[in-house]
N, C-alpha and C positions, 0 to 999 in steps of 0.2 A: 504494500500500500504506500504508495508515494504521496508526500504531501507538499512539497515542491516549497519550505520555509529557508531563512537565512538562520542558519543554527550555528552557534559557538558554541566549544568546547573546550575545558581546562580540568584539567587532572595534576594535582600536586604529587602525585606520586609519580605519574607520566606525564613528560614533558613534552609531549610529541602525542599524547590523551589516546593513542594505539586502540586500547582497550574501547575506550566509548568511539570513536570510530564506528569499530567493527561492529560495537552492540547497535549503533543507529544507522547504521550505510543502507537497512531497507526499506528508511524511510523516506530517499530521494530528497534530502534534503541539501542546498547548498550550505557546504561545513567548512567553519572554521576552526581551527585549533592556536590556542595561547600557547605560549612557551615559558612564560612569566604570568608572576603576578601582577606585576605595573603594564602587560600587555593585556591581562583581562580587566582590568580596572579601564585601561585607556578605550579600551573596545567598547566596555557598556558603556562607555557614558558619551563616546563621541560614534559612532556608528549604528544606524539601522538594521534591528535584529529583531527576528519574529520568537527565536527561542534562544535559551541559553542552558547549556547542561554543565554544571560545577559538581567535579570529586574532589573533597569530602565538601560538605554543602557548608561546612563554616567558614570555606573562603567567601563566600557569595556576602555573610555576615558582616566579614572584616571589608570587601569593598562599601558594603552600606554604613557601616561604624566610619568609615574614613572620609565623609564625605560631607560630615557636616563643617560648616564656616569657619568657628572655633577652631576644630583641627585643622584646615588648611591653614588658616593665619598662623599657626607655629609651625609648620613644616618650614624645612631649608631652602632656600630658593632655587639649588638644585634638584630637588624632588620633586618643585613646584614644576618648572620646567621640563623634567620628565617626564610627569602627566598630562603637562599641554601638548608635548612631542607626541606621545601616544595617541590621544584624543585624536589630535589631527592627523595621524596617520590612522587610526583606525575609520577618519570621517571621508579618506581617501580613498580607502579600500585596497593599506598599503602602500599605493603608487605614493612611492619614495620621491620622484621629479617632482608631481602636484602638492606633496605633503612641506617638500623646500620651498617653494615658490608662494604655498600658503604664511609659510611661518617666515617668509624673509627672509630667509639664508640660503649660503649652497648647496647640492645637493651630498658635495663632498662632506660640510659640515655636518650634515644629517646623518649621514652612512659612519664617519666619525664618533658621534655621538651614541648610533643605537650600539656601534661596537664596543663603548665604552661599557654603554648597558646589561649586555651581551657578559661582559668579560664581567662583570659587577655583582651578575646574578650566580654567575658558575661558580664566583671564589665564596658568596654566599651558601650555596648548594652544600659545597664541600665543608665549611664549616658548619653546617647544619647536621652534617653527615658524622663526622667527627665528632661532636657534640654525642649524637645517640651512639655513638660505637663505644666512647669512653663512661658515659652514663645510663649503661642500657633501663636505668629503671628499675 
């Protein structure tokens, strides 16, 4: 049964959401997949989406806890930044040239940046990682 929606998907455990994928590929829907958390946060709040599927469902929590006024006026102005990068790239549908040209800079600068982000989230990853291997609980 195809129902032919714009569907995101984010898995914290999979980064690449594999798993939800495969459970949703027979619903015909066009799917997206996050890689991050600041790329599912940038997605729902600047992109047009008919559905959205979050593993485990307390990140979908922590986007809505993080969105009130109060907590954006103490974020860092580069956080701030990275969530207006995302927004407009996910308001783009990706397209990295229109997502520069939107935000005034170049596209090198852009590509620069989300690699910045990129490399930001992996040393995050692995410290999260390390973290549970030294404290299994």
């Amino acid at each position: 049964m195809a129902i032919g929606k714009r569907l995101l998907l984010f898995s914290a455990r999979d980064p690449k959401a594999a798993s939800l994928q495969a459970a949703t590929a027979p619903w015909g829907c066009l799917t997206t997949a996050c890689e991050s958390f600041d790329e599912l946060r940038g997605r729902i709040e600047g992109a047009d989406l008919d559905m959205v599927l979050v593993e485990p469902s307390s990140a979908i929590r922590k986007v809505l806890a993080s969105s009130t006024d109060e907590e954006v006026l103490k974020l860092p102005l580069a956080e701030v930044e990275k969530r207006h990068i995302m927004r407009v790239l996910a308001s783009t549908s990706g397209n990295k040239t229109r997502a520069a040209r939107v935000l005034g800079i170049d596209t090198k600068t852009l590509y620069n940046k989300l690699k910045s982000y990129r490399s930001s989230d992996t040393v995050a990853r692995r410290l999260s990682t390390l973290g549970t291997a030294q404290n299994p609980g």
